[in-house]
PDB file of N, CA, C and O in Angstrom, chain B, residues numbered from 101:
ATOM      1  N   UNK B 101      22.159 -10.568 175.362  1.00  0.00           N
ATOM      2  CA  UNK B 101      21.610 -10.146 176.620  1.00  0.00           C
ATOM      3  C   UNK B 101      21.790 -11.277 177.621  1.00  0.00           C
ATOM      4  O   UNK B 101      21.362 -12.399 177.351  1.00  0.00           O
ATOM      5  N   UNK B 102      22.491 -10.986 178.918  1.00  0.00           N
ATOM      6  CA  UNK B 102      22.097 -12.032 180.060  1.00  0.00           C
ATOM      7  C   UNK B 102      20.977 -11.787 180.454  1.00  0.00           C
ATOM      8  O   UNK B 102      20.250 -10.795 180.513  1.00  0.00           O
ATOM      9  N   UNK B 103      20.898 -13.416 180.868  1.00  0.00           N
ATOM     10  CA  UNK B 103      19.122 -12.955 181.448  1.00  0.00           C
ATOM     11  C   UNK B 103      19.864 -14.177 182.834  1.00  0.00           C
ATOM     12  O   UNK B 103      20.663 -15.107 182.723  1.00  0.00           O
ATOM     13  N   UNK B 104      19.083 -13.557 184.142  1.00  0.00           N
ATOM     14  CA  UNK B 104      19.358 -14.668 185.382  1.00  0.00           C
ATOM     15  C   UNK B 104      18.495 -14.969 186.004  1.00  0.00           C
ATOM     16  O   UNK B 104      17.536 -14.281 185.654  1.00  0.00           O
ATOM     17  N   UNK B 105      18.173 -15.767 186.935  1.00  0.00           N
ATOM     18  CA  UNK B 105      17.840 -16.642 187.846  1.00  0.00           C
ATOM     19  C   UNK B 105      16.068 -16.615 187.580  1.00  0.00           C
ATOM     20  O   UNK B 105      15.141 -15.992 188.098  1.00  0.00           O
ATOM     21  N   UNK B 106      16.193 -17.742 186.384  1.00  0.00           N
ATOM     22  CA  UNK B 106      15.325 -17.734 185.821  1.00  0.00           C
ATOM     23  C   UNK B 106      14.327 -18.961 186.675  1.00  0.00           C
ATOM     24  O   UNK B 106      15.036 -19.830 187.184  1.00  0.00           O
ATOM     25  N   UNK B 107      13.160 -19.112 186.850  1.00  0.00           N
ATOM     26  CA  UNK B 107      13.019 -19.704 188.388  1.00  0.00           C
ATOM     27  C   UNK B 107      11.741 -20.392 188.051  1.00  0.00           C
ATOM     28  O   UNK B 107      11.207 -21.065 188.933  1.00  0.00           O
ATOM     29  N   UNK B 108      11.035 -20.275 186.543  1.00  0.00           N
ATOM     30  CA  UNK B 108       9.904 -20.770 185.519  1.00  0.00           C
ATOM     31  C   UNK B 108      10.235 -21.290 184.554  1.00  0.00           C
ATOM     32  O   UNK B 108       9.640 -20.802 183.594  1.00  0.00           O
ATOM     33  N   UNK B 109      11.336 -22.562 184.111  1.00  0.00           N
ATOM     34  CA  UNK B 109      11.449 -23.192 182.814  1.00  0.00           C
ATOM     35  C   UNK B 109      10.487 -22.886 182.201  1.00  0.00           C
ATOM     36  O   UNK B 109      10.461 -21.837 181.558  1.00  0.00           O
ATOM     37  N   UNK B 110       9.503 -23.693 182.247  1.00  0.00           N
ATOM     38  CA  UNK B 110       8.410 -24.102 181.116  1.00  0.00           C
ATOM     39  C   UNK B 110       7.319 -22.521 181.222  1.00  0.00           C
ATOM     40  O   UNK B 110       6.290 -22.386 180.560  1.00  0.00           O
ATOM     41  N   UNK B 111       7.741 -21.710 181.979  1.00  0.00           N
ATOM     42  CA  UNK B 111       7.361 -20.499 180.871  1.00  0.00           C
ATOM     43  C   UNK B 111       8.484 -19.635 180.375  1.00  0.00           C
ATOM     44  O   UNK B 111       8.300 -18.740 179.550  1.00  0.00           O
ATOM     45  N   UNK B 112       9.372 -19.855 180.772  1.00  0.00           N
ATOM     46  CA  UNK B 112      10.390 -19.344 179.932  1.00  0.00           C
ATOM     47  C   UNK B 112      10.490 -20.003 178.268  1.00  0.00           C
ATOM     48  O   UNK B 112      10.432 -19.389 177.203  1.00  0.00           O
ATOM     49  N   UNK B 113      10.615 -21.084 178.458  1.00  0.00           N
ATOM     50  CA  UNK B 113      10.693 -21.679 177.051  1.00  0.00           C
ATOM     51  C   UNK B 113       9.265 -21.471 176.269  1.00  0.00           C
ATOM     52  O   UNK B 113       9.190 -21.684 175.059  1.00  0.00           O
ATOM     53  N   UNK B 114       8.068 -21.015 177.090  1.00  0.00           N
ATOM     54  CA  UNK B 114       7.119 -20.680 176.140  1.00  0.00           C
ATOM     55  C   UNK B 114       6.832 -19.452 175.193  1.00  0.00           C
ATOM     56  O   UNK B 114       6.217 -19.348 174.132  1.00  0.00           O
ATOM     57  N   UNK B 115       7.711 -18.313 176.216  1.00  0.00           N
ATOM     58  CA  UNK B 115       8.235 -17.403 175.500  1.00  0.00           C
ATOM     59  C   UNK B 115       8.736 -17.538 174.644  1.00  0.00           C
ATOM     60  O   UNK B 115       8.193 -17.096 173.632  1.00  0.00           O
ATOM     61  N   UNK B 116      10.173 -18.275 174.492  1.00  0.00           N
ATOM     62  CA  UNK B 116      10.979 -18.623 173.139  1.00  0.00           C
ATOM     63  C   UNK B 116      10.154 -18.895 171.935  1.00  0.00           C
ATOM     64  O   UNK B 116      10.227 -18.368 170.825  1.00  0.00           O
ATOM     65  N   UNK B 117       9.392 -19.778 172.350  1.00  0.00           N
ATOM     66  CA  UNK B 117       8.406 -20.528 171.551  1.00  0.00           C
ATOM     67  C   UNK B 117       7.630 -19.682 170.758  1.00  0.00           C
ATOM     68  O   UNK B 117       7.409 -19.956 169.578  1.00  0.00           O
ATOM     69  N   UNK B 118       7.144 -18.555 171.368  1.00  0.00           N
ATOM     70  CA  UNK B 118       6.328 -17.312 171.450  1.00  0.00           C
ATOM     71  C   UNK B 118       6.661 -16.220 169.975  1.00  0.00           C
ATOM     72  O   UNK B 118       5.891 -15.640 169.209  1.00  0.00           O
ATOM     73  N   UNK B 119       8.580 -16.315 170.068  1.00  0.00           N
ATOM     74  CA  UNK B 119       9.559 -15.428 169.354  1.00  0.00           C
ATOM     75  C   UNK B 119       8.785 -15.533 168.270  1.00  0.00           C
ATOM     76  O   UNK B 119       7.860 -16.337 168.161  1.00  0.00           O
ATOM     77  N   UNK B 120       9.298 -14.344 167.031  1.00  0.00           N
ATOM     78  CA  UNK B 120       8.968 -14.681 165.659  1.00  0.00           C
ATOM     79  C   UNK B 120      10.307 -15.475 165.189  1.00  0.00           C
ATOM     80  O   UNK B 120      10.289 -16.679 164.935  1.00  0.00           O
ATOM     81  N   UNK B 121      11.752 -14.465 165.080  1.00  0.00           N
ATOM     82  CA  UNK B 121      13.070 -14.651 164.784  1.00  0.00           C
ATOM     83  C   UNK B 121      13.807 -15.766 165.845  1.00  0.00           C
ATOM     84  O   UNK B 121      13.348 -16.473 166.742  1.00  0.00           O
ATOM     85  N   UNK B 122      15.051 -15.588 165.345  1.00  0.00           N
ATOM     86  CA  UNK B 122      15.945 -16.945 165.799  1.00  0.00           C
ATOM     87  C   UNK B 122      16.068 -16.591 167.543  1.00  0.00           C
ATOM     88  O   UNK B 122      15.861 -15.456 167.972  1.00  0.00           O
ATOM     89  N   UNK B 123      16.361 -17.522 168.254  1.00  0.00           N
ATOM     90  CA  UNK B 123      16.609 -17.121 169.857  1.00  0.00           C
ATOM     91  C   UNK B 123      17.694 -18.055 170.144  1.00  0.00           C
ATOM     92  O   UNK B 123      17.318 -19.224 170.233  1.00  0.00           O
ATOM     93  N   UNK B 124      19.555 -17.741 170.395  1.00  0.00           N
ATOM     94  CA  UNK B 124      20.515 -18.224 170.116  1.00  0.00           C
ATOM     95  C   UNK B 124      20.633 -18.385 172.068  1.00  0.00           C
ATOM     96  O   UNK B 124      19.997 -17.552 172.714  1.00  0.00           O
ATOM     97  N   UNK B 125      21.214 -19.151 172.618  1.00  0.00           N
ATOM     98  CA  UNK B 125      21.437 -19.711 173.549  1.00  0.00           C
ATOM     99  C   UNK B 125      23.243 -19.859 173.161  1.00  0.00           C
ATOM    100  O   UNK B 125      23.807 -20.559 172.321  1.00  0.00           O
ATOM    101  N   UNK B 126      23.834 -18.810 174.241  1.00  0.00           N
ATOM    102  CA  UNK B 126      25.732 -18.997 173.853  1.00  0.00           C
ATOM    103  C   UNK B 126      26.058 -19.630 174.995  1.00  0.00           C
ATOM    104  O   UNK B 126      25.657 -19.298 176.111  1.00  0.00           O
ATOM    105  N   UNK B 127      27.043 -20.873 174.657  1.00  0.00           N
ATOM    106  CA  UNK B 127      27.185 -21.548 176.136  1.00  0.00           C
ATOM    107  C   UNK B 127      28.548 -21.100 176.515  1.00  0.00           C
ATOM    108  O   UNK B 127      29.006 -20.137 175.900  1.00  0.00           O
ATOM    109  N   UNK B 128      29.144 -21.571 177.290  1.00  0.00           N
ATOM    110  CA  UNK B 128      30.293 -21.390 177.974  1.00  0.00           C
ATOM    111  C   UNK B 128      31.497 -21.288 177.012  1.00  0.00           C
ATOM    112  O   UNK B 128      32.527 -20.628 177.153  1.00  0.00           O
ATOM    113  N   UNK B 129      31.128 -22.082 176.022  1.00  0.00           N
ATOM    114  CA  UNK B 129      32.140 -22.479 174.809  1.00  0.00           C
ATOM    115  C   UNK B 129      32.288 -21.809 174.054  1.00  0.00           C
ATOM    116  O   UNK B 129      33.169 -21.877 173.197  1.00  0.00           O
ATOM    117  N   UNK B 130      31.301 -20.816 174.194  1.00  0.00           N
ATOM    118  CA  UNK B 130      31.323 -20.007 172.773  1.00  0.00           C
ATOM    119  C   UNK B 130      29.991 -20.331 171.668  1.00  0.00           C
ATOM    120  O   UNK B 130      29.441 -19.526 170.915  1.00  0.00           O
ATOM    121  N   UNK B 131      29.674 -21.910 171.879  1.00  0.00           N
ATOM    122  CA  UNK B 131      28.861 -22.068 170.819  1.00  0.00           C
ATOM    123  C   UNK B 131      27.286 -21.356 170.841  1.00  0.00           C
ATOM    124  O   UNK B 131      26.867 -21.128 171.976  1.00  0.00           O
ATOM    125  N   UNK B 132      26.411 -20.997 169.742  1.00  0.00           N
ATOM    126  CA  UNK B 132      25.580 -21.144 170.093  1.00  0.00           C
ATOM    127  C   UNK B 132      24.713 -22.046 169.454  1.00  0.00           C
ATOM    128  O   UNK B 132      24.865 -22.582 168.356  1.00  0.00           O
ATOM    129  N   UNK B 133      23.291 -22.217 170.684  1.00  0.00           N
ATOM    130  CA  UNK B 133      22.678 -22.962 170.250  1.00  0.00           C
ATOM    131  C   UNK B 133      20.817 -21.947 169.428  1.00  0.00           C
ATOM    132  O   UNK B 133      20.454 -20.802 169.698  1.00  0.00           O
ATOM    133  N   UNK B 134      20.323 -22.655 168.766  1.00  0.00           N
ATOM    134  CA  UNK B 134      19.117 -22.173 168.789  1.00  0.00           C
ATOM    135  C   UNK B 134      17.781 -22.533 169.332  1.00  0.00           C
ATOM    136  O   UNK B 134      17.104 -23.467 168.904  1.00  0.00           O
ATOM    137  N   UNK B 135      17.459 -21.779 170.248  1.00  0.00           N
ATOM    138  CA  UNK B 135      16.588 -22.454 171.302  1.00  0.00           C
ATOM    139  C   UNK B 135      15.413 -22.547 170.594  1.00  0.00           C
ATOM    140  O   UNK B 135      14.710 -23.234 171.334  1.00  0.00           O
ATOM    141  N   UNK B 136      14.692 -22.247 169.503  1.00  0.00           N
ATOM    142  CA  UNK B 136      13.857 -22.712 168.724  1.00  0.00           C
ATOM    143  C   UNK B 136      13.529 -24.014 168.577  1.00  0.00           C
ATOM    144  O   UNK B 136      12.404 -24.474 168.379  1.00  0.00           O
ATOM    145  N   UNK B 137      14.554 -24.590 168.682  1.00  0.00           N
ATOM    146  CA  UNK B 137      15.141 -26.069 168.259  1.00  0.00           C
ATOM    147  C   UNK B 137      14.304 -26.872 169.644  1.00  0.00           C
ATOM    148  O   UNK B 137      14.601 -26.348 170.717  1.00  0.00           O
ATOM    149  N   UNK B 138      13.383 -27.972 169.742  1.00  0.00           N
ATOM    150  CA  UNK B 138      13.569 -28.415 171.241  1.00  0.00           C
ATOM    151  C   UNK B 138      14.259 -29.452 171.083  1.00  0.00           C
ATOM    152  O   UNK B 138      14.033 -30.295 171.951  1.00  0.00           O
ATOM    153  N   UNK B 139      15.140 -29.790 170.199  1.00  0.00           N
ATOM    154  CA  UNK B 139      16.088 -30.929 171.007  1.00  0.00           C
ATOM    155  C   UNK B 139      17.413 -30.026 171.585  1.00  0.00           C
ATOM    156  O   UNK B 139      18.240 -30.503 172.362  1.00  0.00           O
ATOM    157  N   UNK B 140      17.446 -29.008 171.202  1.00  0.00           N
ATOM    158  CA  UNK B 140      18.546 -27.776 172.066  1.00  0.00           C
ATOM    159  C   UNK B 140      18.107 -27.233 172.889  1.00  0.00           C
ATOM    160  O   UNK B 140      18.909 -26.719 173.668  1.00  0.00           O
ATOM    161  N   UNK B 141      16.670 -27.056 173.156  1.00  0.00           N
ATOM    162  CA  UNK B 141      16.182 -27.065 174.407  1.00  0.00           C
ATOM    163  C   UNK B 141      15.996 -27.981 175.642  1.00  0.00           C
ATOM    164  O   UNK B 141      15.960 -27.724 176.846  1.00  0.00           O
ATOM    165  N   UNK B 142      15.880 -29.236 174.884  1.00  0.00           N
ATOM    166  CA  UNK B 142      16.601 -30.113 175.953  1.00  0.00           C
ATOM    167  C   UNK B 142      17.963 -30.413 176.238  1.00  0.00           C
ATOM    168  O   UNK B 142      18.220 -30.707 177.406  1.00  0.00           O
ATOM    169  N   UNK B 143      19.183 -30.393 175.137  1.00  0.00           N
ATOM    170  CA  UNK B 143      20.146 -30.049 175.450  1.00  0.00           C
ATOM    171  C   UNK B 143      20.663 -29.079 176.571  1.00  0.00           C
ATOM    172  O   UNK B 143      21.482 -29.198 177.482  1.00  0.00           O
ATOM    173  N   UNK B 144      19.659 -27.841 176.027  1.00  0.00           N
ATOM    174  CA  UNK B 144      20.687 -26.861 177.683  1.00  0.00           C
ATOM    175  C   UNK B 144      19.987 -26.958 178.744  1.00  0.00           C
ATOM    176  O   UNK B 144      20.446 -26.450 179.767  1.00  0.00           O
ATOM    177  N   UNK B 145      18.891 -27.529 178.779  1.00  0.00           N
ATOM    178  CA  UNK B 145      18.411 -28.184 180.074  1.00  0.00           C
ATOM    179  C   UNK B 145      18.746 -28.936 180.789  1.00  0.00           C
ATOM    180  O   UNK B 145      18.442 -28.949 181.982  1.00  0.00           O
ATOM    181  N   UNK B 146      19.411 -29.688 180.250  1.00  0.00           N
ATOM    182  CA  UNK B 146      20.344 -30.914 180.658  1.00  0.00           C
ATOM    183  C   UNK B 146      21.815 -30.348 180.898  1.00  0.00           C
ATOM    184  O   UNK B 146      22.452 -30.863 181.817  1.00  0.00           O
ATOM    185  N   UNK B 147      22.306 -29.509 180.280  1.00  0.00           N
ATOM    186  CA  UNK B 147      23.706 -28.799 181.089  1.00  0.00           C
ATOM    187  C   UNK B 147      23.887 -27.921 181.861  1.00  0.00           C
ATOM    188  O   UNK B 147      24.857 -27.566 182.531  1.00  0.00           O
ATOM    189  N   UNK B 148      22.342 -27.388 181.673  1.00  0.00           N
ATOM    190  CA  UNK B 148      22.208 -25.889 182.918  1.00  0.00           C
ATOM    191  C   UNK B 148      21.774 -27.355 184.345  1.00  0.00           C
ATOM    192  O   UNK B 148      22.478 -27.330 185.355  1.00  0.00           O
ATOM    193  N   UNK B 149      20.975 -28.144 184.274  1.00  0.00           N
ATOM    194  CA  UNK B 149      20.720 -28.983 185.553  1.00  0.00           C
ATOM    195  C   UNK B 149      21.422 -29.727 186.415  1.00  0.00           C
ATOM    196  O   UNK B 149      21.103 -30.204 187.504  1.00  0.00           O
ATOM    197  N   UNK B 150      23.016 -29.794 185.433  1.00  0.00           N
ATOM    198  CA  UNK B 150      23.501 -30.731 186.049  1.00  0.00           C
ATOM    199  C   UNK B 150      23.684 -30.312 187.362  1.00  0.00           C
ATOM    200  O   UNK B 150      23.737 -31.314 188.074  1.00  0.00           O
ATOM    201  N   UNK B 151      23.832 -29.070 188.148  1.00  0.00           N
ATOM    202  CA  UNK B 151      24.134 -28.288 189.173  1.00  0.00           C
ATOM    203  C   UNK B 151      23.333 -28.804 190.004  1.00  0.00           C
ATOM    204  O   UNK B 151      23.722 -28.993 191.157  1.00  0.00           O
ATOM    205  N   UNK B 152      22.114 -29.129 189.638  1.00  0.00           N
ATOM    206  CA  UNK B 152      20.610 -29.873 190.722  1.00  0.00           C
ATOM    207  C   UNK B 152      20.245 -28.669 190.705  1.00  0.00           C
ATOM    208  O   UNK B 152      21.191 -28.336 191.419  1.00  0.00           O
ATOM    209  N   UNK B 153      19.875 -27.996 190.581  1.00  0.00           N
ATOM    210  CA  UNK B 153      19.116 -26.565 190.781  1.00  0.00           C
ATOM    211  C   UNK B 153      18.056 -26.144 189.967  1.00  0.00           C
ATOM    212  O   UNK B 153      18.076 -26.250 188.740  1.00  0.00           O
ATOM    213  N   UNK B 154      16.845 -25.520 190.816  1.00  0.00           N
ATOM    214  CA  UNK B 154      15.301 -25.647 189.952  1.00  0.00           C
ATOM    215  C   UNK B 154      15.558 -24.456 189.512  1.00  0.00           C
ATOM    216  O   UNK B 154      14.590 -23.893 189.001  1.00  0.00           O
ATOM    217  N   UNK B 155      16.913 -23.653 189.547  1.00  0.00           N
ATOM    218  CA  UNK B 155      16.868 -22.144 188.829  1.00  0.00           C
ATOM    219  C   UNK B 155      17.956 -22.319 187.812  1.00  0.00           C
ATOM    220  O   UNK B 155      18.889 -23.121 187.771  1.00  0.00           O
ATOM    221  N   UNK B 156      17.601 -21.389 187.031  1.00  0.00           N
ATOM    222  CA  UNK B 156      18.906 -20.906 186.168  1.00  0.00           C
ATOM    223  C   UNK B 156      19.668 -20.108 186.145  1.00  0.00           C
ATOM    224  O   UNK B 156      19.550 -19.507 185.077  1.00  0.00           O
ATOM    225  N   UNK B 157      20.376 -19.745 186.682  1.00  0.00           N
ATOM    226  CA  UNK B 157      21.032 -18.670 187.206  1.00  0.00           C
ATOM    227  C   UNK B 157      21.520 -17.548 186.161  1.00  0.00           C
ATOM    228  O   UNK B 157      21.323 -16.340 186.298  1.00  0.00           O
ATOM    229  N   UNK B 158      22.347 -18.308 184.846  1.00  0.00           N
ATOM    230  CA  UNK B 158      22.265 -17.553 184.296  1.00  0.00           C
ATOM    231  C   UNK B 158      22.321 -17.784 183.049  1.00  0.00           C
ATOM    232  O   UNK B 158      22.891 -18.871 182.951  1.00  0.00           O
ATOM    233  N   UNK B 159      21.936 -17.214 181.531  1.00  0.00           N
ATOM    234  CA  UNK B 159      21.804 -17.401 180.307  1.00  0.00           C
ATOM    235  C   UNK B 159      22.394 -16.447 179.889  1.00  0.00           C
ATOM    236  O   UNK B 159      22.558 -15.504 180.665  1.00  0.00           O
ATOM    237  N   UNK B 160      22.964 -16.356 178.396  1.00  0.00           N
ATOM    238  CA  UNK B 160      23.357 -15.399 177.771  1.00  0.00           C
ATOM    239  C   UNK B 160      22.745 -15.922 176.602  1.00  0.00           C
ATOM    240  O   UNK B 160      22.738 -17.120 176.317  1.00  0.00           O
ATOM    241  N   UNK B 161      22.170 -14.906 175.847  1.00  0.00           N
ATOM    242  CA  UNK B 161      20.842 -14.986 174.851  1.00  0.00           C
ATOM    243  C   UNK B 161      21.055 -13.665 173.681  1.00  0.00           C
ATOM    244  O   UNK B 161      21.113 -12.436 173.718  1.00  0.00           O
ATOM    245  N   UNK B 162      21.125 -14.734 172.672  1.00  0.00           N
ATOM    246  CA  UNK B 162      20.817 -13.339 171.259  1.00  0.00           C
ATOM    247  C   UNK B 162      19.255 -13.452 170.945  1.00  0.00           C
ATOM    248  O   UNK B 162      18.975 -14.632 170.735  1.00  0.00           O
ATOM    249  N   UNK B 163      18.239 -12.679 170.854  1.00  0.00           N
ATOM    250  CA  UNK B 163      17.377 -12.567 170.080  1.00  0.00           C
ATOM    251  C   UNK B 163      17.192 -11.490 168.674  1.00  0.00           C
ATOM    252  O   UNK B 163      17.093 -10.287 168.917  1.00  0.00           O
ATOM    253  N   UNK B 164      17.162 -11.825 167.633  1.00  0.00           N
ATOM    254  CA  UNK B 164      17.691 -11.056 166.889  1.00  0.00           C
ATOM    255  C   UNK B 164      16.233 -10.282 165.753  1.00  0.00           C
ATOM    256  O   UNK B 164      16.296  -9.727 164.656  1.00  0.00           O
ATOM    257  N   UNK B 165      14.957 -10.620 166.734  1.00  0.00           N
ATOM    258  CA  UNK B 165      13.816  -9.354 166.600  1.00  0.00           C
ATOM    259  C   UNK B 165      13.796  -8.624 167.574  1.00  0.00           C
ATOM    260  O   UNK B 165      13.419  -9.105 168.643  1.00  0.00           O
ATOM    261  N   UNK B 166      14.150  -7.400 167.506  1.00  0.00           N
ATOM    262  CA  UNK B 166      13.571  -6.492 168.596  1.00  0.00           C
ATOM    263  C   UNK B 166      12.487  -6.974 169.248  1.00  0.00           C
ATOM    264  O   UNK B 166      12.677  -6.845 170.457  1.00  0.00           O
ATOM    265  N   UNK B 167      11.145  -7.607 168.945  1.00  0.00           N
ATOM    266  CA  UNK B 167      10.023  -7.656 169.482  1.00  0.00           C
ATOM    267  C   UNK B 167      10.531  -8.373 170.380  1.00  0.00           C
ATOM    268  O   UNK B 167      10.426  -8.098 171.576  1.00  0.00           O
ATOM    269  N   UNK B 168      11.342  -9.702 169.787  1.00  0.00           N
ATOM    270  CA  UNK B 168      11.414 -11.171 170.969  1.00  0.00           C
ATOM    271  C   UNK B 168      12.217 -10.503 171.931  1.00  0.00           C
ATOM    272  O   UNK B 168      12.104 -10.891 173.094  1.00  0.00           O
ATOM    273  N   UNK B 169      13.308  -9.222 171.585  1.00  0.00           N
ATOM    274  CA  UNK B 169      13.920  -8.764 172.951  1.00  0.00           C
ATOM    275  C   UNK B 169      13.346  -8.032 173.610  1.00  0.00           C
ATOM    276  O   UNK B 169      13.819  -7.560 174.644  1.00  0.00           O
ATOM    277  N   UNK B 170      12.252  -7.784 173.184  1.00  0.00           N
ATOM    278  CA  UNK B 170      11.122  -7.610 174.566  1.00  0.00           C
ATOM    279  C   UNK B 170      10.366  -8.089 175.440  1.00  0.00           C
ATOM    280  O   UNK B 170      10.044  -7.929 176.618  1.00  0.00           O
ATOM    281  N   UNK B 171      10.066  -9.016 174.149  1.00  0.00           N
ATOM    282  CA  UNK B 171       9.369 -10.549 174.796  1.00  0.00           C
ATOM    283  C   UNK B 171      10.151 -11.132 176.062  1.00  0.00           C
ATOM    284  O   UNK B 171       9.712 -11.499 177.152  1.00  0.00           O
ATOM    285  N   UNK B 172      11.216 -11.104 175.652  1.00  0.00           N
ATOM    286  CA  UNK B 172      12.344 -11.789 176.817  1.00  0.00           C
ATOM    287  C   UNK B 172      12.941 -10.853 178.321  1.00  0.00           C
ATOM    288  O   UNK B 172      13.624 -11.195 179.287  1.00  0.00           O
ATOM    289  N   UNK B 173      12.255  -9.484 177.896  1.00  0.00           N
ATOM    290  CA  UNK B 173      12.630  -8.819 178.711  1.00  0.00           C
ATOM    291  C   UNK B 173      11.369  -8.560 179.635  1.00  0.00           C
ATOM    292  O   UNK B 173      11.361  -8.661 180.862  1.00  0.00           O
ATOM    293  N   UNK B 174      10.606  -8.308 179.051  1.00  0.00           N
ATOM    294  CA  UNK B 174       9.149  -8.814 180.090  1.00  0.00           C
ATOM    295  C   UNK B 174       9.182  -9.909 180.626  1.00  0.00           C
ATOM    296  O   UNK B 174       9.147  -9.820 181.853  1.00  0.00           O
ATOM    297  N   UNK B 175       9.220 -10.635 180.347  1.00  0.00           N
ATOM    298  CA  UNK B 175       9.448 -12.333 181.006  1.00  0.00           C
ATOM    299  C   UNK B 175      10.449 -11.769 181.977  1.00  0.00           C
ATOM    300  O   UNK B 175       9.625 -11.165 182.664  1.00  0.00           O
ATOM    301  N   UNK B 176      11.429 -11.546 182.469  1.00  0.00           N
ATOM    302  CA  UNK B 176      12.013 -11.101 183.241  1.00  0.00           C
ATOM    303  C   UNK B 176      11.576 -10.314 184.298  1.00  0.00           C
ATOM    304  O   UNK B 176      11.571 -10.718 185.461  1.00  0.00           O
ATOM    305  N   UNK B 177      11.228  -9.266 183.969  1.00  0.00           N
ATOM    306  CA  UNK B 177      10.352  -8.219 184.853  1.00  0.00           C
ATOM    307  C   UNK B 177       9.474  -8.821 185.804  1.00  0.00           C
ATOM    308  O   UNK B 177       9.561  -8.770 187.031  1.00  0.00           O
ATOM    309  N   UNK B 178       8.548  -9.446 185.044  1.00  0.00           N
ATOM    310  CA  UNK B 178       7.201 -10.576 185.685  1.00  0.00           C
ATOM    311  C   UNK B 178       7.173 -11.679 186.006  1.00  0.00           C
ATOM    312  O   UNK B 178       6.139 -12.301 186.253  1.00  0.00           O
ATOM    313  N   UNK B 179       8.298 -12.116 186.058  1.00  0.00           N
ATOM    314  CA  UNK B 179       8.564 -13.615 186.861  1.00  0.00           C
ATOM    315  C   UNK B 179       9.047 -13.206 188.217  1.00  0.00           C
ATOM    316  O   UNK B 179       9.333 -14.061 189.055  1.00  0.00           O
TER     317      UNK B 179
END
């Protein structure tokens, strides 16, 4: 799922946090990361920022519980 212009880090990542299952972060490269992880959460914080920008424009995201892809999709709605 893309998710964009995400404009609340630190409640976005509390969501993640939130997930039961894995929450994969695919970068440009192909790789992914698992945002579970917070040193990969500071990782793509640090490559989504280099731009200077307090938004994120855009993510591409596996969550692989249905629940967390709701979780993540509310977070969307309500931000």
């Amino acid at each position: 799922m893309k998710i964009t212009n995400i404009k609340d880090t630190e409640a976005f990542f509390k969501v993640i946090d939130s997930c039961e299952g894995t929450v994969e972060l695919i970068t440009n490269e192909g790789d992914r990361l698992n945002l579970k992880s917070k040193l990969s959460q500071f990782v793509s914080l640090a490559s989504i920022f280099q731009a200077d920008s307090s938004i994120i424009p855009e993510l591409e995201l596996i969550a692989y519980e249905p629940e967390d892809s709701k979780k993540l999709l509310e977070f969307m709605i309500n931000q």
